[in-house]
PABAMI-832904 format. One record per residue (C-alpha): y negated, x negated, z negated. Coordinates in pm, whole numbers, padded with zeros to 5 digits, always signed. Example, Ala and Ser with C-alpha at 12.3 -4.5 7.8 and 13.67 -1.06 7.14 Angstrom:
+00450-01230-00780 +00106-01367-00714 
This chain:
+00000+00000+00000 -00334-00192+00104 -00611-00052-00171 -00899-00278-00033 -00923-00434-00338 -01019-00863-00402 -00738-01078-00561 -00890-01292-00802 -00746-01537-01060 -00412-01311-01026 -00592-00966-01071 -00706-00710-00921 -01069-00653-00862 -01344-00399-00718 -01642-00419-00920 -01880-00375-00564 -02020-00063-00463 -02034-00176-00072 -01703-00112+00129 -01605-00233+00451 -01434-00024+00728 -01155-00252+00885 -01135-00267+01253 -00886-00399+01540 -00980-00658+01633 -00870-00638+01985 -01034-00296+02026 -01291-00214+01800 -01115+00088+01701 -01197+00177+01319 -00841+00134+01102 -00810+00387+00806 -00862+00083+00550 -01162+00056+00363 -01199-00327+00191 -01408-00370-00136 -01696-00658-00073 -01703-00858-00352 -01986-00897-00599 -02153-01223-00613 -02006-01256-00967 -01679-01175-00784 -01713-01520-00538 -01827-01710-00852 -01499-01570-01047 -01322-01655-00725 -01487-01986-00705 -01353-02084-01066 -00993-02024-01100 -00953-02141-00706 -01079-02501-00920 -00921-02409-01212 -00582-02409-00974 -00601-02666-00794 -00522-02961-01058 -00211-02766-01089 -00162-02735-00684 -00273-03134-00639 +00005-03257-00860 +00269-03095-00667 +00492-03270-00380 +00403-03247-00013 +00749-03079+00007 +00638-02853-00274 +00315-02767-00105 +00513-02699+00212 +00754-02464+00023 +00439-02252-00124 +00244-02220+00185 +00550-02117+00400 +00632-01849+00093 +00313-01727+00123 +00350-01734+00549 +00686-01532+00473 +00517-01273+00238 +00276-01181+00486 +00533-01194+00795 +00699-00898+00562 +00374-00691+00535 +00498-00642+00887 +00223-00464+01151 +00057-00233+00934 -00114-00578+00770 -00175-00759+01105 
């Protein structure tokens, strides 16, 4: 289910009043999805645990690194169309 909401530090977050209307790309054509723009305090939030993180991410393996980023790559492969 795609709620439009930001992803930030691990939670869920829509504190913004302004939405965005998502579009295909290839057409223009409005998509029924509606996507929360984030609050400056949001970005700042963002911001900090993305550099809160990556200490954590930096002292992994290349392998290991590899391993995330093609979990996340599978994740979104499984979101399927609907996502793309």
């Amino acid at each position: 289910m795609i709620l439009g909401h930001n992803y930030i530090g691990g939670q869920r977050s829509a504190c913004g009043s302004v939405k965005l209307q998502s579009v295909d790309a290839s057409t223009g054509e409005a998509l029924p999805h509606d996507f929360y723009q984030a609050t400056p305090e949001e970005v700042d939030a963002a911001a900090k645990a993305a550099a809160a993180a990556y200490p954590a991410y930096r002292s992994l393996s290349a392998e290991r690194r590899a391993q995330f980023l093609d979990a996340i790559a599978d994740e979104l492969d499984a979101l399927g169309d609907e996502f793309v």
